[in-house]
C-alpha positions in Angstrom: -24.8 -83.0 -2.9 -23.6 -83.5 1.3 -20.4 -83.6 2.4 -18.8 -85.0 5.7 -16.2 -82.8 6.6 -14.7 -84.8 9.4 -14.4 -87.7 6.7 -13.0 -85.4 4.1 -10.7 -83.6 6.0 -10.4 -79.7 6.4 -7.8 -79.5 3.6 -9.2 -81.9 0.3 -9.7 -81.8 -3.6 -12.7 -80.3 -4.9 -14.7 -83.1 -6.8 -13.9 -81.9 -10.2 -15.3 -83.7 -13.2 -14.2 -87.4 -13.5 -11.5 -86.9 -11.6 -9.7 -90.0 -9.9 -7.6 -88.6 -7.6 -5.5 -90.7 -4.4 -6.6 -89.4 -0.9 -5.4 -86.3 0.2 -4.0 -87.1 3.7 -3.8 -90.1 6.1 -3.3 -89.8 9.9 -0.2 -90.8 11.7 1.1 -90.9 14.9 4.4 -89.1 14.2 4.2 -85.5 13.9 6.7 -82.2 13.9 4.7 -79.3 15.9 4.7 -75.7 14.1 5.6 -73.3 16.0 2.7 -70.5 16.6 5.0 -68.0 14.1 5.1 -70.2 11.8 1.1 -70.9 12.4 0.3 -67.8 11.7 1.6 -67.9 8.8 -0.2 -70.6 7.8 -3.5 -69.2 9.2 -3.1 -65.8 7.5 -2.3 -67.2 3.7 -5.2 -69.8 4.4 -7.8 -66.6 4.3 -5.9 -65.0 1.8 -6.2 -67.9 -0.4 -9.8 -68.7 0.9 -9.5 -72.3 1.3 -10.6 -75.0 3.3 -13.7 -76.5 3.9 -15.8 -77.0 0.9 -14.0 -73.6 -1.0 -16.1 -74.7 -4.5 -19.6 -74.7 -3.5 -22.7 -72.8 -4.6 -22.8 -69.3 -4.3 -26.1 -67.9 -3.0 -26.9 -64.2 -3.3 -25.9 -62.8 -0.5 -27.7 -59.8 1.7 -26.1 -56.6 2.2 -23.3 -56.6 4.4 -23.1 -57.3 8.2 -25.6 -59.8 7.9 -25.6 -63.3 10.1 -24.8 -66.7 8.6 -26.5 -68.9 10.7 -26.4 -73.2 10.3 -27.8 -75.1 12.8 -29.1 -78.3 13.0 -33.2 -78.4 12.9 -32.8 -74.5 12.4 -36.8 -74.0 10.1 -35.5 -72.5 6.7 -38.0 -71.1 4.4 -36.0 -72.4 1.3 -34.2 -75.9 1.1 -30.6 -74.3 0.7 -31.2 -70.6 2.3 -33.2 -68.0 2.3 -32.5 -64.4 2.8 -34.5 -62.2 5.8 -33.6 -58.6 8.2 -29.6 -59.3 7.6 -30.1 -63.4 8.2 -28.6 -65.9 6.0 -29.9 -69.4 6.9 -28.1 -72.2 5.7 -29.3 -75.8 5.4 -26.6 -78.2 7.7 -24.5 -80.1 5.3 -25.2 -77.8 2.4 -22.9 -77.9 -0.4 -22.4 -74.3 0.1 -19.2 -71.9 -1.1 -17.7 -71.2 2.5 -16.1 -68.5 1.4 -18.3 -66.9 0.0 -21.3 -66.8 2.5 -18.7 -65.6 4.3 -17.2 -62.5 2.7 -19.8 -59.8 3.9 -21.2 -61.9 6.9 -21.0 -59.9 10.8 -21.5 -63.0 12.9 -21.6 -66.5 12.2 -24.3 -68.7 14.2 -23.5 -72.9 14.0 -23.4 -76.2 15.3 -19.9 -76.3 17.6 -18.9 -79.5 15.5 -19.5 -77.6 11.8 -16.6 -76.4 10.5 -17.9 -73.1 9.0 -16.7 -72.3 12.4 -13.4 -73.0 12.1 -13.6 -70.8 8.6 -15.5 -67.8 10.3 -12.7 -68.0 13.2 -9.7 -67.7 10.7 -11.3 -65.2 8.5 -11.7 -63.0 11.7 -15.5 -62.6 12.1 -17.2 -63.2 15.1 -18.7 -67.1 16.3 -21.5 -68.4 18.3 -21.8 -72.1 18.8 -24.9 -74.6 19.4 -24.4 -77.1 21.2 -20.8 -78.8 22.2 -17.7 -79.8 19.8 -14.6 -79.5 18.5 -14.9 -76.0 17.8 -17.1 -74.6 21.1 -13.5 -73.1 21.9 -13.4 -70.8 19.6 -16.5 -68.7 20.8 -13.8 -67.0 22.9 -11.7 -65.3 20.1 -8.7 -65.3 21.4 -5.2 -66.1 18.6 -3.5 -68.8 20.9 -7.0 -71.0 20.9 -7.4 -70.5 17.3 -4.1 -72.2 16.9 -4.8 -74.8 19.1 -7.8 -76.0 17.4 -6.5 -75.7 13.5 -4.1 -77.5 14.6 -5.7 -80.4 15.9 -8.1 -80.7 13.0 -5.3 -79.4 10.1 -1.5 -80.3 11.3 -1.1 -82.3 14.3 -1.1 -86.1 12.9 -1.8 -85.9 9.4 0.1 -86.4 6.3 -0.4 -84.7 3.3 0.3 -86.4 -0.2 1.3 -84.9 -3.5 -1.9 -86.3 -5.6 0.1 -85.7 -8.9 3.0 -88.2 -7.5 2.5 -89.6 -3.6 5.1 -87.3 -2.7 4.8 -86.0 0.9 3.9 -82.7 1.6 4.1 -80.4 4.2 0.7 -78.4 4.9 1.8 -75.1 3.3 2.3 -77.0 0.3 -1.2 -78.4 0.8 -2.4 -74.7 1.2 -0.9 -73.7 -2.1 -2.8 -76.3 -4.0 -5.8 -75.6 -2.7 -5.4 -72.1 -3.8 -4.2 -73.3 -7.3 -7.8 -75.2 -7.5 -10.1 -72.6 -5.8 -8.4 -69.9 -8.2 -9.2 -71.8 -11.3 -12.5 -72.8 -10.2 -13.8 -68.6 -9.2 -12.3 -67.8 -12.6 -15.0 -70.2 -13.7 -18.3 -69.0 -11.9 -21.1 -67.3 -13.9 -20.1 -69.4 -17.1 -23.6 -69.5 -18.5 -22.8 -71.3 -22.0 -20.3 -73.1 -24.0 -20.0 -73.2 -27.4 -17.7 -74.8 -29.9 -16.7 -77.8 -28.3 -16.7 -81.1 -30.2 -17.3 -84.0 -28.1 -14.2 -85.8 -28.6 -12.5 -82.5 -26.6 -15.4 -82.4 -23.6 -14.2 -84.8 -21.4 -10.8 -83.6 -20.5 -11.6 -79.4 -21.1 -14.7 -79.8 -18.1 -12.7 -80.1 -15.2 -10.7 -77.0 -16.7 -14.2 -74.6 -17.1 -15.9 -76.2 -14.1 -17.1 -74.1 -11.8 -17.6 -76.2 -8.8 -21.4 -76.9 -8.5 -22.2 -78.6 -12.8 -20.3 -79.3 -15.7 -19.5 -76.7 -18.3 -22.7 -75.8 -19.3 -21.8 -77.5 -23.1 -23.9 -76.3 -25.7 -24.1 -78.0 -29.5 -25.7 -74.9 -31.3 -25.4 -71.3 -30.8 -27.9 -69.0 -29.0 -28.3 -65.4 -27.9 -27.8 -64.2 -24.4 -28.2 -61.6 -22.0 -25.7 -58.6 -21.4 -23.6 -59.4 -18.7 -24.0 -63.8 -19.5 -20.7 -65.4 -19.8 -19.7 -67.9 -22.8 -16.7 -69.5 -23.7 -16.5 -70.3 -27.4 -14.2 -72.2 -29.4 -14.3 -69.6 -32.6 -12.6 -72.1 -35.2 -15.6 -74.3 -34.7 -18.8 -71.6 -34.3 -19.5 -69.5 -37.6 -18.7 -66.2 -37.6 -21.8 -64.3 -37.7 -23.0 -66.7 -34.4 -20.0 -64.9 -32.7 -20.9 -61.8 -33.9 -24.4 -62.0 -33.0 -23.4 -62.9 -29.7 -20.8 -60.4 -28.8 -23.5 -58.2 -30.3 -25.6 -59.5 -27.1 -23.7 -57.9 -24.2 -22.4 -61.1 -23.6 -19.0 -61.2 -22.0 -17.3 -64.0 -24.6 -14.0 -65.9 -23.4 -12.2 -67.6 -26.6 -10.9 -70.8 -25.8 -8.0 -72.4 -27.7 -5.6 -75.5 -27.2 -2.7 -74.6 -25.3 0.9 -74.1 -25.9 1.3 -78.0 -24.5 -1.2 -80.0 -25.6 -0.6 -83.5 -25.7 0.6 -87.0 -27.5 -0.9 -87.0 -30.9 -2.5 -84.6 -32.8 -5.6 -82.5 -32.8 -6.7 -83.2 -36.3 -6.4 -86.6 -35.3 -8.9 -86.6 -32.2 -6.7 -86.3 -29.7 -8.0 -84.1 -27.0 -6.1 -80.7 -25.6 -4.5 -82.0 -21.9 -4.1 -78.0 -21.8 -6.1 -74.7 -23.1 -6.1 -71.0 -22.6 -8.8 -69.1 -22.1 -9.0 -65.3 -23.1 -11.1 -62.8 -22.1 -10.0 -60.1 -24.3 -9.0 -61.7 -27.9 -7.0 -64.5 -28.2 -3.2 -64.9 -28.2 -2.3 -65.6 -32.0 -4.3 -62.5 -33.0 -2.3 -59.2 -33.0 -4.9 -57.6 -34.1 -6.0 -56.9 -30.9 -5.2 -56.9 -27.3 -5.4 -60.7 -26.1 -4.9 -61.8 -22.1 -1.6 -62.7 -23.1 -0.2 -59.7 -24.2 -1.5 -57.7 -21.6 0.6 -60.2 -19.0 3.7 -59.7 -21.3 3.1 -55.5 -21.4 1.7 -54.4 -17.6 2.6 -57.7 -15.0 5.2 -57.2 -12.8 6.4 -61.6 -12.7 8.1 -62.3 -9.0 11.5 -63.2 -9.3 9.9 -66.7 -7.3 7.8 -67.0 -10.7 11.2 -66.4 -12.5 12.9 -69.0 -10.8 10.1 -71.0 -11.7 9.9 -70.3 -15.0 13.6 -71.0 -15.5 13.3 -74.5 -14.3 9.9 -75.4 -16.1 11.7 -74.2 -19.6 14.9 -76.3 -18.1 12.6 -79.0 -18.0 11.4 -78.9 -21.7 14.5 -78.9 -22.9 15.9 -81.9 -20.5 12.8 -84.0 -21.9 12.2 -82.6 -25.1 8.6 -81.9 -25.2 7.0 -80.2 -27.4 3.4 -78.7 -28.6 2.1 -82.7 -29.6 5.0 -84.7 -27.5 8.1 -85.8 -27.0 11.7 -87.0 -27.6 14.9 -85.1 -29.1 17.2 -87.7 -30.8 20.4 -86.1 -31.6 20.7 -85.4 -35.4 24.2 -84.9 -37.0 25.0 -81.7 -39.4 24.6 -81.6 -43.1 26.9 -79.6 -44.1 29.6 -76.7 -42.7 27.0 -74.0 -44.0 24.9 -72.5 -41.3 21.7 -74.5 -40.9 18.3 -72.9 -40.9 14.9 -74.5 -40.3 11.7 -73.2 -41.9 8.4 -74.8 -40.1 5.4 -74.6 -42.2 2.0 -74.0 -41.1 -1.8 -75.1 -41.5 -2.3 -72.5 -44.0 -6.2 -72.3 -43.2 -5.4 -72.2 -39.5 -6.9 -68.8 -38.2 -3.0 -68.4 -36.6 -2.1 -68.0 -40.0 -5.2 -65.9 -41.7 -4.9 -63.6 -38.4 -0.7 -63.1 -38.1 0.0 -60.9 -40.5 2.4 -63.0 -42.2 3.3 -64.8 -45.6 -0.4 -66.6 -46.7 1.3 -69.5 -47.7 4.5 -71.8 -46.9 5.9 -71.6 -50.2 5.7 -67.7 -49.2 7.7 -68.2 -46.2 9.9 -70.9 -47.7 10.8 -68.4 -50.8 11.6 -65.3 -48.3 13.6 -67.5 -46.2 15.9 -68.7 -48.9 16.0 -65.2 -50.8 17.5 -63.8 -47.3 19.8 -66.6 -47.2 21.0 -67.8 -50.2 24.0 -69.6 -49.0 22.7 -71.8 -45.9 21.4 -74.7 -45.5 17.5 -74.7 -45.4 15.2 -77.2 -43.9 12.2 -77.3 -44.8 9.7 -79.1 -41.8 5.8 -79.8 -42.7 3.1 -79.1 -40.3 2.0 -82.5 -39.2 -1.6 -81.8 -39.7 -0.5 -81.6 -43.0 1.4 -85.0 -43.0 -1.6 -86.3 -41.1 -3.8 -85.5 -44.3 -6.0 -83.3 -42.7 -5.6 -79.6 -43.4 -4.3 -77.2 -46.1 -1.0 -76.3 -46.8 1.2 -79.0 -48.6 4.2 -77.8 -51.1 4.7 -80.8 -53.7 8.7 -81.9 -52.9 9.6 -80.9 -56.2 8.7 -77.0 -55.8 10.1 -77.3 -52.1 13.0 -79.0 -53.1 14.0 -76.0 -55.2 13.9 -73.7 -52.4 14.7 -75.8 -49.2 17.9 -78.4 -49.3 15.7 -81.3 -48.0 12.3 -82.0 -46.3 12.1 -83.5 -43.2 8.8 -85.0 -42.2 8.8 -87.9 -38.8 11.6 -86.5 -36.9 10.4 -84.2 -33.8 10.8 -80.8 -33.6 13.2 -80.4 -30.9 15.9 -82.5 -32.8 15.2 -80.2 -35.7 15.6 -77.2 -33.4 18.8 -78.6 -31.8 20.5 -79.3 -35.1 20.1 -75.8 -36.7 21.4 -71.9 -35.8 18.3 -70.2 -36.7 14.9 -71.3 -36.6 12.7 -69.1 -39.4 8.5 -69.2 -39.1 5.4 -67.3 -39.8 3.5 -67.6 -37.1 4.6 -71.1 -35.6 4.9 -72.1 -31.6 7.7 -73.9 -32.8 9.5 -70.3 -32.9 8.5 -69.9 -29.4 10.2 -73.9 -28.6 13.3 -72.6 -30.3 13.8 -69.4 -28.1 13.4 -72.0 -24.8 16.5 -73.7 -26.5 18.3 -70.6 -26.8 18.2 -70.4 -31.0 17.7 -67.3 -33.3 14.4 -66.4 -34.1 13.3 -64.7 -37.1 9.5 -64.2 -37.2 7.8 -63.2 -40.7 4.4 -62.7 -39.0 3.5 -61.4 -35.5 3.8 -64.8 -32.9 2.7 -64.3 -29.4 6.7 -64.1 -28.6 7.8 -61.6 -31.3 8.0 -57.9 -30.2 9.7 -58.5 -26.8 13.3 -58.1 -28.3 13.7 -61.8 -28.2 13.0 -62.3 -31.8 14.2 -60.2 -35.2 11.0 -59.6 -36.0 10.0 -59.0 -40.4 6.1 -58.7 -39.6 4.3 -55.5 -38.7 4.5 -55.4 -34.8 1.5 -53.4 -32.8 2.6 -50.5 -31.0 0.7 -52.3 -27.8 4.4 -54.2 -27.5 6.9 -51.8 -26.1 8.1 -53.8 -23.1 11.6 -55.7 -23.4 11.2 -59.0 -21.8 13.7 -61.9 -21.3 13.2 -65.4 -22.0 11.9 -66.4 -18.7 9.6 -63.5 -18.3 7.9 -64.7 -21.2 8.0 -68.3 -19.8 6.4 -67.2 -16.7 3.6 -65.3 -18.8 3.3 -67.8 -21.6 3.7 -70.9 -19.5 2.4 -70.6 -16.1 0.2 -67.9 -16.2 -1.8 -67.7 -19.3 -2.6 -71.4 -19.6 -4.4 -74.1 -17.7 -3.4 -77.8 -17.8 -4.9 -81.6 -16.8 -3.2 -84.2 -15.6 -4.2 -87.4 -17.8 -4.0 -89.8 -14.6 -5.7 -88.1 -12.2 -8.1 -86.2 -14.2 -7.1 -83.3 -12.1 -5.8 -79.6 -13.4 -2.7 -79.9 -12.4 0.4 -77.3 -12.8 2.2 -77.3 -16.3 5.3 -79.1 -14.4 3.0 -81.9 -13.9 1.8 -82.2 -17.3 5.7 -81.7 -18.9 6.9 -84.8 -16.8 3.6 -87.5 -17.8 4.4 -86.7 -21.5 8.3 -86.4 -21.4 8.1 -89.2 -19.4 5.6 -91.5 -21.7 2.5 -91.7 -19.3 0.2 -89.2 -21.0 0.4 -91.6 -24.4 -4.0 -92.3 -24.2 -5.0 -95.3 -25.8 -6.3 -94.7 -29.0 -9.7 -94.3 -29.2 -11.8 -96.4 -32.5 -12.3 -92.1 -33.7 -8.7 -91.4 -33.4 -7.9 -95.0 -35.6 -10.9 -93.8 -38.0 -9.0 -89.8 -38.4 -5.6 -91.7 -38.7 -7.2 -94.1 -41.2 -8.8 -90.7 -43.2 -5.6 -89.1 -43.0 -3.4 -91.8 -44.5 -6.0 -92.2 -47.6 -5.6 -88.4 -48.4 -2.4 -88.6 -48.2 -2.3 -91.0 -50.9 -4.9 -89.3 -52.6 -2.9 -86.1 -52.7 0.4 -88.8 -53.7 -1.5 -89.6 -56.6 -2.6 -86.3 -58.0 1.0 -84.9 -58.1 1.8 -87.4 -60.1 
């Protein structure tokens, strides 16, 4: 793969997999100049973030440190992409190289004066030597003032950056920040040697979320060994448990990949893929059993009071829209009665959220302790959809639930339930976690991600790990921003979680059924009727 930089522009969007994204900039004759403090700035968080250029690339081995980079034009390499020789790095022109990287141990940097590994080398302080005449020759001298000079000509003076997630215009430390949002994601990627798990139907929108900026997620349909120190990502609930054992019994460093906390329009046991996961390198957040990624972020992380602020506005905007785990929408629903209300939300009782959280096994467990701690409320009992789908364990018949619960309510979303009632009451459910962004009572019978922070009465056995107090937009911050990654459905590009919130409180995440989706919709309805039938 070649790039043109001068066509690309110093600032652009990494090609991530079947992504569509608008251009990044456009020239204009109008500009504002930054001043040379405000440059600086600009120049400094630039190297810290380590973008610009081509900040994705492949990442040769590098030689020990001091060594030259050196790409020029007609330059004889022994190898097509580099080779490695007394301190040299050679480096093929045009080479779809990791800039930053080849650049993090190198002493001196030898190029062509138009190549802008130059420009990188310049800003990330290490010493230039051009060939030839260009746009960067300039900046053999090494002085600060004709450092500025130059970025801006080729980064600020004229262009226009553009928001790819909505055409807004942005200024070019807003540019900056985005970049580092991408490059970030992508080096949490690199050395990802396998990927296990993974139906099909979920491939297309999680590669651009596991890519690690040279091939796709290296997708793999049957489980092998590796060697100690290999990376895998695994989706657990679909690979057998001895397969994970065997390889975790390799050496192998295993990150657990599951659906995020907002996934998307429709349901996963329908086909529908995740627009957002999580990936865990320690366990995996609905375990308590163990230390997960999650947790650790909740216990030891010091979150900005900027990420606060944040995180108060993102939950603001959940609410406003009413999105939640599979959508949105929040029609107002009017009170039953003058008792105090109280929603239970049943579970996939096979679901490893369940097996794993300590809780009641069943939903009739958790509906019967609910109403023996409140006999005189008013309960409401709230199916998994899964369940009402068809697909997955966990249905009470009406007539045992109606004996415990004052009605079942079924095709009403979650955040109207949450809205209409005082307390919300669940095992393990996210949709505790939805009720503490709407400011209800939470009481948890198992051990949630969100229970043990002193934001829930918690009835399950919480780990000792939890001994932090957090508030609500602490755990935001961690739950929200931090922990996940998410994919914008139009552009195809990972995009922040505000992004995602807006397309599917705002309808334009809805995907077009595919002819599997109508097929798992079609099987769902027939169990359903199947399982009509039988109690009966």
């Amino acid at each position: 793969m070649t790039h043109n930089p001068t066509a690309l522009g110093f600032l652009r969007i990494p090609p991530f997999p079947g992504a569509k994204p608008p251009p990044f900039q456009s020239l204009s004759t109008a500009h504002t100049p930054i001043p040379d403090r405000a440059l600086d700035q600009l120049l400094r968080r630039l190297a810290q973030l380590k973008v610009g250029g081509t900040y994705w690339g492949y990442r040769p081995d590098l030689p020990e440190p001091g060594y030259t980079v050196i790409r020029v034009t007609g330059w004889k390499a022994n190898k097509e992409t580099h080779c490695l020789a007394d301190g040299v790095l050679e480096l093929q022109p045009n080479s779809n190289i990791h800039s930053w990287h080849v650049l993090s141990g190198a002493g001196a940097v030898v190029a062509d004066a138009d190549d802008e590994l130059i420009l990188l080398a310049a800003i990330a302080g290490v010493p230039v030597r051009c060939v030839g005449q260009g746009r960067f020759s300039a900046l053999e001298a090494g002085d600060r003032s004709t450092l500025r000079e130059v970025f801006r000509a080729v980064a600020a003076d004229g262009i226009i950056y553009r928001n790819p997630f909505n055409n807004d215009e942005m200024d070019l430390a807003g540019a900056i920040e985005l970049c580092g949002f991408w490059r970030s994601l992508i080096d949490s990627n690199k050395h990802l040697t396998a990927a296990f798990g993974f139906a099909l139907w979920k491939r297309k929108t999680i590669a651009p979320l596991l890519w690690d900026g040279t091939r796709n997620p290296p997708f793999a349909s049957e489980l092998r060994r590796l060697q100690p120190g290999q990376r895998a990502a695994v989706w657990k609930s679909r690979t057998s448990a001895r397969g994970v054992r065997h390889l975790e019994g390799s050496g192998a460093d295993v990150l657990e990949v599951e659906d995020g906390f907002i996934r998307s329009v429709g349901l996963g046991a329908n086909c529908v893929p995740p627009l957002s996961i999580v990936v865990d390198s320690q366990g995996i957040y609905f375990d308590p059993q163990r230390p997960s990624d999650l947790e650790q972020l909740l216990q030891q992380s010091r979150i900005e009071p900027q990420m606060l602020r944040r995180a108060k506005r993102l939950r603001q905007l959940i609410v406003e829209l009413g999105v939640s785990k599979y959508g949105a929408g929040a029609p107002k629903l009017e009170r039953r009665s003058p008792k105090r209300h109280l929603l239970v939300v049943g579970q996939v009782e096979d679901d490893r959220a369940v097996l794993e959280g300590l809780g009641p096994s069943s939903n009739a467990e958790l509906l019967s302790r609910a109403r023996e701690g409140n006999p005189d409320t008013h309960i409401i009992y709230k199916p998994h959809p899964d369940i009402e789908a068809g697909h997955r364990a966990g249905r009470i018949p009406d007539a045992i639930c109606l004996q415990l619960a004052d009605e079942v309510i079924r095709n009403v979303p979650i955040s109207s339930l949450i809205d209409l009632v005082d307390e919300v009451h669940v095992n393990t459910s996210l949709a505790g976690f939805e009720a503490l962004l709407r400011g209800k009572e939470v009481i948890t019978y198992g051990v949630p991600f969100y229970a043990g922070w002193g934001l829930t009465l918690d009835l399950g056995p919480i780990p000792d790990r939890r001994s932090r107090k957090r508030n609500i937009d602490e755990l935001v911050a961690a739950a929200l921003l931090l922990y996940p990654r998410y994919l914008d459905p139009i552009t195809g590009l990972p995009c922040p979680p505000e992004i995602l919130v807006r397309r599917i409180g705002e309808g334009s995440s809805h995907p077009k059924p595919t002819q599997l989706v109508r097929l798992r919709r079609l099987q769902g309805k027939w169990k359903r009727s199947l399982a009509a039938l039988r109690s009966n």
